[in-house]
C-alpha positions, 0 to 999 in steps of 0.5 A: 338483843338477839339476831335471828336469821329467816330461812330465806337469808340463812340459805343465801348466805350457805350458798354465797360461802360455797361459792366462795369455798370452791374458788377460794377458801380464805375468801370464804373465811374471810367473808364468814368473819365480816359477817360475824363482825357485822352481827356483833355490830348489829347488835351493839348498834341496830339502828346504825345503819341506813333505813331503805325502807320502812321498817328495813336497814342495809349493812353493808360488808366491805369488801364484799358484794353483799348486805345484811338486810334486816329489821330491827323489831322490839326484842331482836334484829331479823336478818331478812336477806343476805343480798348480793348487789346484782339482786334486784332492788327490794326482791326481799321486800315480802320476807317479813310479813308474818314476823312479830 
């Protein structure tokens, strides 16, 4: 199983690593590798983690204010947003209309 990044999601989660990277580098290096760790964990377990709504999961990354939202479709997971917990809830609700 593939995972795959909308454009939406893969900008939020450039701009949280700037951030990070201008406050503090490890941070920021830290935060890539709980991302990574949590895509590899996506994949061995899609259907692990909770379902917020129909079709939608919520990973969370410990340690940090953010989550993977994402959708597990037939052939690949589809990373909907990287959403940090001030966000309004369901903001990204819309981001996968159009998707297979």
């Amino acid at each position: 199983m593939r995972v795959r990044l909308l454009t939406v999601a893969s900008t939020e989660l450039r701009d949280a690593m700037a951030w990070y990277r201008q406050r503090s580098p490890r941070a920021a290096e830290n935060l890539w590798l709980r991302v990574q760790d949590a895509r590899r964990s996506i994949i061995m377990f899609p259907h692990a983690a909770p379902l917020i709504a129909k079709r939608t999961r919520r990973f969370i990354l410990a340690g940090y204010p953010y989550d993977l939202i994402y959708s597990v479709l037939q052939d690949e997971v589809v990373i909907v947003a990287f959403a940090h917990h001030s966000r309004r809830p369901g903001y990204r609700k819309d981001r996968l209309h159009g998707t297979p």
